[in-house]
C-alpha positions in Angstrom: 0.0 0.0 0.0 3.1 2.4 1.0 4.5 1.8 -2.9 1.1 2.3 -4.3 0.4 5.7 -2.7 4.0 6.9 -3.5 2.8 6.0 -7.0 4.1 2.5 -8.1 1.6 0.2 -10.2 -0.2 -2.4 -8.0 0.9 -5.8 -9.3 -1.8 -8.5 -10.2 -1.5 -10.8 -7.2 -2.7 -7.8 -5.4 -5.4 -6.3 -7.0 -6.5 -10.1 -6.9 -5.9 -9.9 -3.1 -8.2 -6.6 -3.0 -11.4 -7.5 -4.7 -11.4 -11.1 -2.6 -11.0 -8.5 0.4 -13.7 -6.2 -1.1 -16.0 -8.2 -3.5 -18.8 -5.4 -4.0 -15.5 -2.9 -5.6 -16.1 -3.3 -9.2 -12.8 -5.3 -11.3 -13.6 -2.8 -14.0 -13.3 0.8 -12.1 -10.3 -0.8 -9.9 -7.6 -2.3 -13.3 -9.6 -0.1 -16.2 -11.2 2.8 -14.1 -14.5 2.4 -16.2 -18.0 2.0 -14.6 -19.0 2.9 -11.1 -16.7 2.0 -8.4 -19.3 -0.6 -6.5 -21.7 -3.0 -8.0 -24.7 -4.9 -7.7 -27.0 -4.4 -4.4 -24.1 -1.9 -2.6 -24.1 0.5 -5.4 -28.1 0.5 -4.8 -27.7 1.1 -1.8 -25.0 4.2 -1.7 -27.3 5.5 -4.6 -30.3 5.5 -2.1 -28.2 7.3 0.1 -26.4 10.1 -1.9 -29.4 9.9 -4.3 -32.7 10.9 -2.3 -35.9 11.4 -3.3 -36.3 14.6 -5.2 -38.1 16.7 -3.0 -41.8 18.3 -3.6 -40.8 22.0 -4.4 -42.5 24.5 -6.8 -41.9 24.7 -10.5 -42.9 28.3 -10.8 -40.6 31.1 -10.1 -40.6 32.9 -6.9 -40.0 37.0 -7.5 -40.2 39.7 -4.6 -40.0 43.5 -4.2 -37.5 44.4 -2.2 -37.2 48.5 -0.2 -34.6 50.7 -0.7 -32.2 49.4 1.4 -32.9 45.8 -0.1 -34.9 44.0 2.6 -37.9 41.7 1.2 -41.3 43.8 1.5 -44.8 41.8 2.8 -47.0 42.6 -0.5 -50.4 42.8 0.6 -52.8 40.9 -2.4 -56.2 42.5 -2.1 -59.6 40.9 -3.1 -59.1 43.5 -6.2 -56.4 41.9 -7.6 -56.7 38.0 -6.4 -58.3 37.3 -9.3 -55.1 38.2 -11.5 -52.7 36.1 -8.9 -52.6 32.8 -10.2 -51.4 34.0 -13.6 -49.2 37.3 -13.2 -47.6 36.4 -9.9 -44.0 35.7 -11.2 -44.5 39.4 -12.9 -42.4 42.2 -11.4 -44.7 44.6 -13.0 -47.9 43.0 -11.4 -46.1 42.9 -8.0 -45.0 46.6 -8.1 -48.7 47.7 -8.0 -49.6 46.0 -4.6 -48.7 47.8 -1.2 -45.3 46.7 0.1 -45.6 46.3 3.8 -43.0 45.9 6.9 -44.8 44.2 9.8 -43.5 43.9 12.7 -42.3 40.4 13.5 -42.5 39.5 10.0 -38.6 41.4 9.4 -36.7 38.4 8.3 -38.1 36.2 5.2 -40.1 36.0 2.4 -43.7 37.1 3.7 -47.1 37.9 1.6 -50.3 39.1 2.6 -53.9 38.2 1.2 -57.1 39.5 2.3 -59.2 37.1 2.8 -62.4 36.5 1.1 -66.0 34.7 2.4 -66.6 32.9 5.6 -65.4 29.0 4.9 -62.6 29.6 7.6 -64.5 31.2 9.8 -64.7 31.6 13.0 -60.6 31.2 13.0 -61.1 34.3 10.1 -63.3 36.1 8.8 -64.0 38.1 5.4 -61.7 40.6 4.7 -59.5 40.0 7.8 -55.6 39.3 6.0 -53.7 36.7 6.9 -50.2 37.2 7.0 -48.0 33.9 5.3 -44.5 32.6 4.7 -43.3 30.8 1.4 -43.6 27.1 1.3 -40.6 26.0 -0.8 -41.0 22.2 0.3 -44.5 20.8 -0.1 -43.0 17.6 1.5 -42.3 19.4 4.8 -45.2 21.6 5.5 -47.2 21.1 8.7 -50.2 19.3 8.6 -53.0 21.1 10.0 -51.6 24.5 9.6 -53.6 27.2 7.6 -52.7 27.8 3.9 -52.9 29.8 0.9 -53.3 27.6 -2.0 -52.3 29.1 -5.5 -53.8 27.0 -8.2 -54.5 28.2 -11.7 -57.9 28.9 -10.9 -58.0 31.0 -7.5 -56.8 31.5 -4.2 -58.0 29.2 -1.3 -57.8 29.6 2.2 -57.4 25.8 4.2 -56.2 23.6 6.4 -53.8 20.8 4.5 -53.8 17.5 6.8 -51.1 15.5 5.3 -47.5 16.6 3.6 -47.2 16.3 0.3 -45.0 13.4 -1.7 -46.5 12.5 -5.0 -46.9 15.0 -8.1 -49.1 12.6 -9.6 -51.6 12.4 -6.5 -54.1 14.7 -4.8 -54.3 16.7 -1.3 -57.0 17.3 1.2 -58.4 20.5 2.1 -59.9 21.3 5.2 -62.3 24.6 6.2 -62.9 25.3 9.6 -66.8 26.4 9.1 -68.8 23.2 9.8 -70.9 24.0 7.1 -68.1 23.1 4.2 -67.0 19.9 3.4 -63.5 18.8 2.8 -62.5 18.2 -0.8 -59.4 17.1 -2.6 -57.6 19.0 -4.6 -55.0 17.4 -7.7 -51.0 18.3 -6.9 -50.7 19.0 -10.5 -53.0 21.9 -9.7 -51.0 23.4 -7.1 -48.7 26.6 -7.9 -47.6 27.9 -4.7 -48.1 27.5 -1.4 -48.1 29.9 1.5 -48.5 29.2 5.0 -50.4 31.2 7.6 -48.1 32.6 10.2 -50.3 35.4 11.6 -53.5 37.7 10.7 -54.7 41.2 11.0 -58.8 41.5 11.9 -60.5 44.6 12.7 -63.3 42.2 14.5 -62.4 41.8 18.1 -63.3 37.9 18.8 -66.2 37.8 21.5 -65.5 36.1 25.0 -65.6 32.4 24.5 -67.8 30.0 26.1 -65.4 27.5 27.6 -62.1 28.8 28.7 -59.1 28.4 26.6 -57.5 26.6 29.5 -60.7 24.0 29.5 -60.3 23.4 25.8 -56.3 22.8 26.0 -56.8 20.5 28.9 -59.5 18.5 26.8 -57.1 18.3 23.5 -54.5 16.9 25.9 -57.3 14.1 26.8 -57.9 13.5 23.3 -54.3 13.2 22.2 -53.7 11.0 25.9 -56.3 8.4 24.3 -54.5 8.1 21.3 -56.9 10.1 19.1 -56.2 12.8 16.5 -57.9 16.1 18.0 -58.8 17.7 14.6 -60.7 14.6 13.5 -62.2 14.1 16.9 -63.6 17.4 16.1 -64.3 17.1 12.7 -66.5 13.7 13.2 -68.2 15.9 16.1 -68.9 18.2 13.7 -70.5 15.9 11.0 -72.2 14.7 13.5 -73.7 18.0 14.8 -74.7 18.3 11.1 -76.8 15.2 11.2 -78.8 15.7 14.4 -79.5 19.0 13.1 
């Protein structure tokens, strides 16, 4: 090994002596250099390794405004304009006519407001209130249950997503949190971007609740204790409120 590392050829008997040491090297790569250097089920399995699954990202192009001093600005998206979004919102020049905004909180990322239209979230939001979101680069790492902003061609949505997403070729679940809407599913192929909700601006003051947030917290610990999932404890309570009624 000394010889071969100051440079001297390896002699046959031991680069016989090094592939009955190492059987998965390939004889080709280590006498020819051709090919990969493993073969057979270990080059699989480096290639699984070094070779992930692509991940779930956007195809569509990303652009921002940026101030004076070059810091992102929070657009705000009005109802005015949403229905223009899905098909001008790579366009610097569509962008430059909303409101840049700097919120505090929000200093540090790429942020976007939209207003939010009708009551199919409600009573987490209401109409017109804007909810303030992030960019969702990786659709295979968003958090279930959270509130997004789906982009498809079509509109804008406001929904709960239950379940990452892995398969281009598939379909998602959307999720209001007025009783009176029904889940759907919506094709990936559809979706165009993906924004999640990080934090809203309401000029309704929510009324005093019935049950104390400290009594509802205690009772999602219950559910989650037992081994249920909270938001589809809810959701067949729900249904089931729909029915009786």
């Amino acid at each position: 090994m000394y010889k071969i590392l100051q440079g001297a050829e390896p002699s046959f008997p031991t680069l016989v002596d090094f592939l009955k040491e190492f059987p998965d090297i390939s004889s080709d790569w280590l006498m020819l250099g051709k090919g990969p250097m493993l073969r057979g089920e270990a080059a699989d399995a480096v290639a699984r390794l070094v070779m992930p699954q692509r991940a779930m990202t956007s195809t569509e192009v990303l652009t921002v405004t940026v101030d004076s001093t070059g810091e992102e600005n929070t657009l705000l998206v009005p109802l005015t304009v949403q229905a223009g979004y899905p098909g001008h919102f790579n366009e610097a020049v569509y962008l430059s006519d909303m409101k840049p905004y700097h919120l505090p909180g929000f200093e540090r990322g790429t942020y976007r407001a939209f207003e939010v239209e009708g009551v199919s979230m409600s009573p987490t939001f209401g109409h017109r209130d804007i909810v303030v979101c992030s960019y969702v680069d990786r659709w295979d790492l968003l958090k279930p249950w959270e509130c997004y902003v789906v982009v498809t061609a079509e509109n804008l949505l406001l929904k709960r997503i239950g379940a990452v997403i892995t398969d281009r070729r598939g379909s998602f679940e959307l999720h209001s949190d007025n009783s009176g809407y029904d889940s759907y599913r919506l094709p990936v192929a559809d979706l165009m971007q993906l924004w999640q909700v990080r934090g809203y601006i309401s000029t309704s003051i929510p009324a005093r609740p019935s049950t104390s947030p400290h009594t509802m917290e205690r009772l999602q610990e219950v559910i989650e204790l037992l081994g249920h999932d909270y938001h589809e404890v809810r959701k067949f309570l729900e249904e089931s409120a729909r029915e009786r009624a």
